[in-house]
C-alpha positions as CSV (number, residue, x, y, z in Angstrom):
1,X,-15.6,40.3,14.7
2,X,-17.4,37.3,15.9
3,X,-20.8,36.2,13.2
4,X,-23.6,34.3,14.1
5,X,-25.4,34.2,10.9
6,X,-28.5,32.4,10.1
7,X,-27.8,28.9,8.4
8,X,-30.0,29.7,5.7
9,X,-28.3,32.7,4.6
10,X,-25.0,31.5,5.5
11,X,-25.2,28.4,3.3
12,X,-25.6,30.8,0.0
13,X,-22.3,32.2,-1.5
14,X,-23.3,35.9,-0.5
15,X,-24.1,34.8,3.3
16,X,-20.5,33.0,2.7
17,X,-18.5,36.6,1.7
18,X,-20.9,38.6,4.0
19,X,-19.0,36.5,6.8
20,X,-15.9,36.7,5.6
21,X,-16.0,40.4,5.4
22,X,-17.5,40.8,8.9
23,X,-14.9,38.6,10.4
24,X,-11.9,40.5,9.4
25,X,-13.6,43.8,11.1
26,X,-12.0,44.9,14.4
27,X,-14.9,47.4,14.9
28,X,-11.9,50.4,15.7
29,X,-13.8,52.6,14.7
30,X,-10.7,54.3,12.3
31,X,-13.5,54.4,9.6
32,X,-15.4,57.1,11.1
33,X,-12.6,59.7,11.2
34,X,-13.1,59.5,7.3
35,X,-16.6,58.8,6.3
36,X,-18.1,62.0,4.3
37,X,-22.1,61.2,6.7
38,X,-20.9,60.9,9.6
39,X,-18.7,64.0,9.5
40,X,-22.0,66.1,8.7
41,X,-24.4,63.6,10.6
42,X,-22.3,62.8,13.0
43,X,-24.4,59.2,14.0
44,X,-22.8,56.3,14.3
45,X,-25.4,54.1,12.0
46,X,-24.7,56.7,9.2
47,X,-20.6,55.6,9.5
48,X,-19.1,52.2,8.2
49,X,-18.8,51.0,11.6
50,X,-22.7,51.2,12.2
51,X,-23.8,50.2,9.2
52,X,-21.2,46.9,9.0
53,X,-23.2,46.5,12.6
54,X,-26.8,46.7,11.4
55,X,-25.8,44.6,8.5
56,X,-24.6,41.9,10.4
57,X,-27.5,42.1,13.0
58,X,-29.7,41.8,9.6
59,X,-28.3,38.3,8.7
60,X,-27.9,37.3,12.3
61,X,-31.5,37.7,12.6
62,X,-33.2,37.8,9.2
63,X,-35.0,40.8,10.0
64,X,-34.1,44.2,7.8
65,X,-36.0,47.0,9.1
66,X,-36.9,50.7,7.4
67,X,-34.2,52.3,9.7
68,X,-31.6,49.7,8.0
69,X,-32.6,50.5,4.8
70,X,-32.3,54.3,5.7
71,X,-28.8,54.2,7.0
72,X,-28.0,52.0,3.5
73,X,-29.5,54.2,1.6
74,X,-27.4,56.9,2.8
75,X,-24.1,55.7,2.2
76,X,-22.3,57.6,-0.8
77,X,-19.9,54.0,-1.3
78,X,-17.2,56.2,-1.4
79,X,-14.7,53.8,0.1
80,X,-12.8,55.9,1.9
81,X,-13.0,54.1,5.1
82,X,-11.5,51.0,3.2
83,X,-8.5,53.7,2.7
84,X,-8.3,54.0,6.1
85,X,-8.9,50.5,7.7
86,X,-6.2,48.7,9.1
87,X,-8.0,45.6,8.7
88,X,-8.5,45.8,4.7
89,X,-12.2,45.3,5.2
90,X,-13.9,45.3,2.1
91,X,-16.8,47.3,3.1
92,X,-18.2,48.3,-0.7
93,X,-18.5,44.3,-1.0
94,X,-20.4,44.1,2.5
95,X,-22.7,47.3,1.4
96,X,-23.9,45.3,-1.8
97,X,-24.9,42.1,0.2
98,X,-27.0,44.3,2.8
99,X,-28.5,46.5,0.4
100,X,-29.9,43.3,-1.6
101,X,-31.1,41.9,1.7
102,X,-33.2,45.0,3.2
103,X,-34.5,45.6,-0.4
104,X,-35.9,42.1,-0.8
105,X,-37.6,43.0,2.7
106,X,-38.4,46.4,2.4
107,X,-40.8,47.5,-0.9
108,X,-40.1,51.0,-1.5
109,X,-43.3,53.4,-2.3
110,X,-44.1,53.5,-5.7
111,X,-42.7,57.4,-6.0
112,X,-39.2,56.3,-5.1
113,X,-39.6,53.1,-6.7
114,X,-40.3,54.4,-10.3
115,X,-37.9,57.5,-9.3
116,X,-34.9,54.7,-9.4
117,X,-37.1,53.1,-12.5
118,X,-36.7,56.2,-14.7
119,X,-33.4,57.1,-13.7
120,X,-31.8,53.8,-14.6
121,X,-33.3,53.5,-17.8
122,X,-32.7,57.2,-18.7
123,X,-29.0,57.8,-17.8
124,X,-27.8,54.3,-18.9
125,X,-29.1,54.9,-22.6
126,X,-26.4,57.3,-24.1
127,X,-29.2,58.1,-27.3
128,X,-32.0,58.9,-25.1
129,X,-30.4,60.9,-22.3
130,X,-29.0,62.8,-25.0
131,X,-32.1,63.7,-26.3
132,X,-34.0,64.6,-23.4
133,X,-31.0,66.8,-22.2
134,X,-31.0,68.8,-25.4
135,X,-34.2,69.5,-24.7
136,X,-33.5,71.2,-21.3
137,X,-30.7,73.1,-22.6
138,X,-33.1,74.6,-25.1
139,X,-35.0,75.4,-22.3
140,X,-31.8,76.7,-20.5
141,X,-31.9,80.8,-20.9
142,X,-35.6,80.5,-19.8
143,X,-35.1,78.5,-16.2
144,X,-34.7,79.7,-12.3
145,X,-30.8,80.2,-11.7
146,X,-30.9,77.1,-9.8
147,X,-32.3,74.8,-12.3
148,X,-30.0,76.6,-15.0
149,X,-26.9,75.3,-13.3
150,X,-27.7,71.7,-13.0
151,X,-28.3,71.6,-16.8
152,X,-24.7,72.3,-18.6
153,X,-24.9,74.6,-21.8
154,X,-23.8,73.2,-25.1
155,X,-20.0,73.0,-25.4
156,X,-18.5,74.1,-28.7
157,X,-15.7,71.2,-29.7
158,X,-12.5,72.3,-31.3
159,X,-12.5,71.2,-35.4
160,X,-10.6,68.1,-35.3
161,X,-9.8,65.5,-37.8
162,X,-7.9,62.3,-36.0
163,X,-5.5,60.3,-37.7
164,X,-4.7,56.8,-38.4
165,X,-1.8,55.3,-35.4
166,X,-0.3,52.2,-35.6
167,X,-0.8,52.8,-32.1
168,X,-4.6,52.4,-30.7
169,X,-6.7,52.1,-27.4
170,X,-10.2,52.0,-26.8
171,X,-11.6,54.4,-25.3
172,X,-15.2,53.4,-23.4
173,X,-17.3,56.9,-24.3
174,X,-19.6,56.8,-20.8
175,X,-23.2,56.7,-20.8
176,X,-24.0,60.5,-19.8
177,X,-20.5,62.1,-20.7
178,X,-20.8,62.2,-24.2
179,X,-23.8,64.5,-23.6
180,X,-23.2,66.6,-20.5
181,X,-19.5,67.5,-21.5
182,X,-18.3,65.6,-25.2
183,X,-15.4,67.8,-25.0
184,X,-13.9,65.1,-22.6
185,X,-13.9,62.7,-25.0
186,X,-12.7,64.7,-27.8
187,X,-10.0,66.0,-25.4
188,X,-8.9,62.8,-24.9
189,X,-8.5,61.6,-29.1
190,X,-6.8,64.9,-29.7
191,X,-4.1,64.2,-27.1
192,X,-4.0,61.0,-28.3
193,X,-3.4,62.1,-31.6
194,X,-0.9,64.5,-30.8
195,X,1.1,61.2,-28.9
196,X,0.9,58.7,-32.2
197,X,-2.3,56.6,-30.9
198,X,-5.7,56.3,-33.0
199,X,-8.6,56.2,-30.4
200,X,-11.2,53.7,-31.3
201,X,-14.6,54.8,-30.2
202,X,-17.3,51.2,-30.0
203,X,-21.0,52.1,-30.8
204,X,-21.9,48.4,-30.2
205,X,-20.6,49.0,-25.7
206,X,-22.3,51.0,-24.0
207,X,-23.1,51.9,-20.1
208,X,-20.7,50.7,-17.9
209,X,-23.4,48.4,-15.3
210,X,-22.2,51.1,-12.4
211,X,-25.5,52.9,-11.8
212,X,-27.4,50.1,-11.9
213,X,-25.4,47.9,-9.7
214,X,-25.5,50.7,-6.9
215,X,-29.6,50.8,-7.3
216,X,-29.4,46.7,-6.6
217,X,-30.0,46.1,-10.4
218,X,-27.7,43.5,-10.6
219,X,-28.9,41.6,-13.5
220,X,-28.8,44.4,-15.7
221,X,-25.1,45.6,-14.3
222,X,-24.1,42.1,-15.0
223,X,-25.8,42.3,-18.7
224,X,-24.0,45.8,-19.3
225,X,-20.4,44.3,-18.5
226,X,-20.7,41.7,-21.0
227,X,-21.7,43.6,-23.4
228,X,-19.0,46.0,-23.2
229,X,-16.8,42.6,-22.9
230,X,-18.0,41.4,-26.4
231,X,-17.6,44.5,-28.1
232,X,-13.9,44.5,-26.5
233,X,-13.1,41.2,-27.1
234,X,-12.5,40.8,-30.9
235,X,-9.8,43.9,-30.6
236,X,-8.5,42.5,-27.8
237,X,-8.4,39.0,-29.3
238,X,-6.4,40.0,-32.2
239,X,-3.7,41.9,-29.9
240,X,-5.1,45.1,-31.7
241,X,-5.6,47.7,-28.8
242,X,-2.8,48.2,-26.1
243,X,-5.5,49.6,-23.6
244,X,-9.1,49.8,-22.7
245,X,-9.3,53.4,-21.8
246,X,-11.2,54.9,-19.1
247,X,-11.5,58.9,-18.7
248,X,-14.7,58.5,-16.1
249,X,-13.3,57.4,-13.0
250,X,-16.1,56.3,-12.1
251,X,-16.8,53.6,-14.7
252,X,-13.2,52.5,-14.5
253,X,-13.4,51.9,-10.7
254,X,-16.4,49.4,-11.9
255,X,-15.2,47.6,-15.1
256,X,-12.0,47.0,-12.7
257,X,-14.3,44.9,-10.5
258,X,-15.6,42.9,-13.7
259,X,-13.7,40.0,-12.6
260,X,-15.5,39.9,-9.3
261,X,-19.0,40.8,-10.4
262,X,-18.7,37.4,-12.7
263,X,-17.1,35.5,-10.8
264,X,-19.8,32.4,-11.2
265,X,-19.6,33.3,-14.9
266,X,-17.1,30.5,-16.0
267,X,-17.0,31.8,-20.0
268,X,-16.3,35.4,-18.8
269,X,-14.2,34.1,-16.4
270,X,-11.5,33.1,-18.8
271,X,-11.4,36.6,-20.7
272,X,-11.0,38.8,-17.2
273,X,-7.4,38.3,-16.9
274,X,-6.7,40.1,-20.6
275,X,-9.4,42.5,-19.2
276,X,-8.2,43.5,-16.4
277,X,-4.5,44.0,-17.6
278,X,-5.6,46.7,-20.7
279,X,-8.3,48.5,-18.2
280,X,-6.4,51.6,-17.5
281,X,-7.8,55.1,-16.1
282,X,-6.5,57.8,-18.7
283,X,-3.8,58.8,-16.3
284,X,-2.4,55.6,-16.1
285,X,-1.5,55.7,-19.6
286,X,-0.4,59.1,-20.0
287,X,1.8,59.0,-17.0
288,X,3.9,56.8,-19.5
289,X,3.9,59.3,-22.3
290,X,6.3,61.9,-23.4
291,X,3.8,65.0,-22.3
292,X,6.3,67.7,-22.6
293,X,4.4,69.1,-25.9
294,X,1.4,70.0,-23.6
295,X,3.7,72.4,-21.1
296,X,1.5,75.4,-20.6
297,X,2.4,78.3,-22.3
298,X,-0.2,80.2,-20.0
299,X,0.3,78.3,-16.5
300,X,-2.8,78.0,-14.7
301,X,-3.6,78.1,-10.7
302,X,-5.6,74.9,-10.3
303,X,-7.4,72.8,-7.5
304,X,-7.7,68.9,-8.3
305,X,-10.7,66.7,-6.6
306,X,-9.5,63.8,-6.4
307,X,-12.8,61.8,-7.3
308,X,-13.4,59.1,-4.8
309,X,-13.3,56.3,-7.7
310,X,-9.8,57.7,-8.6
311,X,-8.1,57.5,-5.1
312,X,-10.0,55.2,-2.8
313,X,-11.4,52.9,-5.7
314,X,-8.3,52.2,-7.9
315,X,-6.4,53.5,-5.5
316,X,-4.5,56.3,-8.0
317,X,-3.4,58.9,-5.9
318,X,-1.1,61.8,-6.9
319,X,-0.7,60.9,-10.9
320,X,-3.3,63.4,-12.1
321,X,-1.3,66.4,-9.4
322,X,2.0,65.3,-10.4
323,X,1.4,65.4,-14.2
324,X,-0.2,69.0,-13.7
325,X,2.3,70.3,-12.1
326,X,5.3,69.3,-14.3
327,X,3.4,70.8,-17.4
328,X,3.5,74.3,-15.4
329,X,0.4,74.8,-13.5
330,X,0.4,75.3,-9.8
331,X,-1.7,73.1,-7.4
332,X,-3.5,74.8,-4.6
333,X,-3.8,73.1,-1.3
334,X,-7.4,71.4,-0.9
335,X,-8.1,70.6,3.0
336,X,-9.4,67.3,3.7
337,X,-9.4,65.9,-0.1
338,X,-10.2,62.4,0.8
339,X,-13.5,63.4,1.2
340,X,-16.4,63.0,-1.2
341,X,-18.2,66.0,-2.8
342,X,-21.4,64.2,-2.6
343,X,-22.3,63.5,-6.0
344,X,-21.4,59.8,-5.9
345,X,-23.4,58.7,-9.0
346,X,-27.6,58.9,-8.8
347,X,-26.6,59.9,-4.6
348,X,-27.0,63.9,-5.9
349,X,-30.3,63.0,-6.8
350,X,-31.5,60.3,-4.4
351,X,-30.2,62.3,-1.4
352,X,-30.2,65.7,-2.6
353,X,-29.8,67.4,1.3
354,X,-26.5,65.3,2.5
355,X,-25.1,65.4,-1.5
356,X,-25.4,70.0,-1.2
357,X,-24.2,69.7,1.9
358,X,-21.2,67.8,1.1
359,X,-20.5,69.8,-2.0
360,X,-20.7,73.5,-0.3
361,X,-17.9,71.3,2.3
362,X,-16.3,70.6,-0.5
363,X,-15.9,73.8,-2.6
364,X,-14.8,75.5,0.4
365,X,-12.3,74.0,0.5
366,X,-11.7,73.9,-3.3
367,X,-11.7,78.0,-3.0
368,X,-9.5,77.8,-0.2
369,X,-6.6,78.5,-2.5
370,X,-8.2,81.2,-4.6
371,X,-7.6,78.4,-8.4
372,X,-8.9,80.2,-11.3
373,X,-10.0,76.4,-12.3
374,X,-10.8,73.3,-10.7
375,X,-10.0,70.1,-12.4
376,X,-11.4,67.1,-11.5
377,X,-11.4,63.5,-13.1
378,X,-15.1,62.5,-13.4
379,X,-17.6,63.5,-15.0
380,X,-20.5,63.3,-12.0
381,X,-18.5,65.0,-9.7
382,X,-18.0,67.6,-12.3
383,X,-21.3,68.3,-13.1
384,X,-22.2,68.2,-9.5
385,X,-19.6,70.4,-8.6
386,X,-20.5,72.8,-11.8
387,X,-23.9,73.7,-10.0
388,X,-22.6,74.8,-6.8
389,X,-19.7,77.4,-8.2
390,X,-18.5,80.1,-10.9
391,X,-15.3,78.7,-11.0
392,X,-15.0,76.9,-14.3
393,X,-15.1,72.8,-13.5
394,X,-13.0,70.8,-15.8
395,X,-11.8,67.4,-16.8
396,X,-8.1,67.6,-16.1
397,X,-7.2,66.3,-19.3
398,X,-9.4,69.4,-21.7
399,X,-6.7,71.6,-19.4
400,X,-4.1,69.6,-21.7
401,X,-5.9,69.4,-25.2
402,X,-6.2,73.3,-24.5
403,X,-2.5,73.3,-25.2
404,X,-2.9,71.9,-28.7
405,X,-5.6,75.4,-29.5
């Protein structure tokens, strides 16, 4: 694609990568066979083709209009067209630049501004989302069926008392997780247990930097992923962990892209290479691992989502499936799986039409096989996908620690 972008902008480092980015697009449109908003929209501003377009006719001209910021807006960053472009255009890269520029340009109303505030600041602090979501699920019995289901009862953990391993990870806890379902986490040190590895839990690392990254808070991201770097680091340091463990898809789609988020960060810059070689998404690690103590003894019919941050994001595709299905249970068919259920982080919130609409696509075809569970591996599309069904909505790997019961 040929760019003619202004001099001013094309002199800064992001004006630099926007046109490298645009210049490797063939506009061929193979994008729009698998973007989630244009299937339901079906407009070609609300696929990656359009949007790449009104990005570039933004820095071609300077000017980022309301409409722009609408078709930004609606993108669920899913990534699936990167999937499926020939052309390896990083479009998640291109999305960041253009949502910085029409935000500088376009103040949002105060409701939506301090509706982005409160969110940031709310679900990024693991102690005070907590706290306010124990108080709706006191509240819980007493709420419209609707509201009742987007609020996740208290779970009831297993009694559990973890060993010392020679053996030990880290396992990065979430921001939200440890709230909305903590039996994911203590699924994952009980299986861990059972395999000969001690899970270290950090209280000094926190949220991840994803949520705020995606709402254009990039300071803060930035400020999140070196804190979680320097709690890390001394483990790390020592040789003490053999991986940074990462049960949220989600997060560990964005710690893997720590190295390029501090790219102009020369003393980060020299720990990233250690980083990125112990980052490792749960199934990556247990793919290695002798499972064949967790073979079902009740085989189970299941549907797997396939997050998008699992198989467009880092790319993992089949691992989760395959492990499931050597430990007994049978895998259901789920039509069109490379599409996103629409939770996509604050998106079920921000967007809360196209995000329902997505997610009734979605569990269609989820129930398409009749599963008695779904499994999924992260924990927004999991609560998201909770408030639209019956069907029980699991973490894949709670179907394993069920084994050790």
């Amino acid at each position: 694609m040929q760019t003619n972008i202004r001099p001013d902008i094309l002199a800064s480092a992001e004006g630099q990568e926007a046109d490298r980015i645009l210049r490797s697009c063939v506009h061929c449109g193979f994008c729009t066979a698998t973007c989630p908003t244009y299937q339901v929209l079906g407009d070609e501003l609300d696929s990656p083709r359009g949007r790449i377009y009104l990005i570039k006719e933004m820095l071609e001209n300077g000017h980022a209009s309301k409409k722009t910021q609408l078709h930004l807006d609606r993108c669920l960053t899913c990534q699936s067209c990167e999937t499926t472009c020939p052309s390896g255009v990083e479009y998640h890269k291109l999305l960041t630049i253009g949502r910085k520029q029409v935000d500088e340009q376009n103040v949002r109303p105060l409701p939506e501004r301090l509706q982005r505030y409160l969110l940031r600041q709310i679900v990024s602090r693991r102690k005070l989302f907590a706290f306010l979501l124990s108080g709706g699920q006191l509240m819980r019995p007493v709420l419209p069926k609707k509201l009742r289901q987007s609020i996740p009862a208290r779970q009831q953990l297993t009694a559990f008392q973890a060993n010392k391993h020679d053996r030990k990870i880290i396992l990065l806890q979430g921001c939200a997780q440890p709230s909305l379902a903590p039996n994911i986490n203590h699924s994952v040190t009980r299986v861990m247990d059972a395999l000969g590895i001690e899970t270290l839990k950090l209280d000094n690392e926190g949220c991840c930097g994803a949520l705020n990254h995606h709402m254009n808070a990039t300071e803060q991201a930035l400020a999140s992923a070196k804190r979680n770097i320097d709690a890390w680091w001394p483990y790390i340091e020592k040789q003490a962990v053999e991986a940074i463990v990462i049960s949220e898809s989600g997060c560990g789609n964005f710690v893997k892209e720590y190295r390029y988020l501090l790219k102009d960060d020369a003393e980060y810059q020299t720990k990233m290479e250690r980083i990125e070689q112990l980052t490792k998404d749960l199934s990556e690690v247990l793919c290695n691992e002798d499972l064949s103590r967790f073979s079902s003894k009740t085989p189970q019919t299941l549907a797997f989502q396939a997050p998008c941050t699992l198989q467009h994001g880092q790319g993992i595709k089949g691992s989760v499936e395959k492990m499931l299905t050597s430990l007994g249970h049978t895998l259901t068919p789920v039509p069109d799986g490379h599409l996103c259920c629409g939770s996509a982080g604050s998106y079920s919130i921000l967007q809360r039409d196209l995000s329902s609409e997505l997610r009734e696509r979605k569990l269609k075809n989820l129930h398409s096989g009749s599963p008695t569970v779904i499994a999924s591996a992260n924990i927004g599309c999991i609560s998201h996908l909770r408030a639209g069904t019956e069907t029980p909505v699991k973490h894949w790997i709670e179907i394993l620690a069920s084994e050790l019961d």
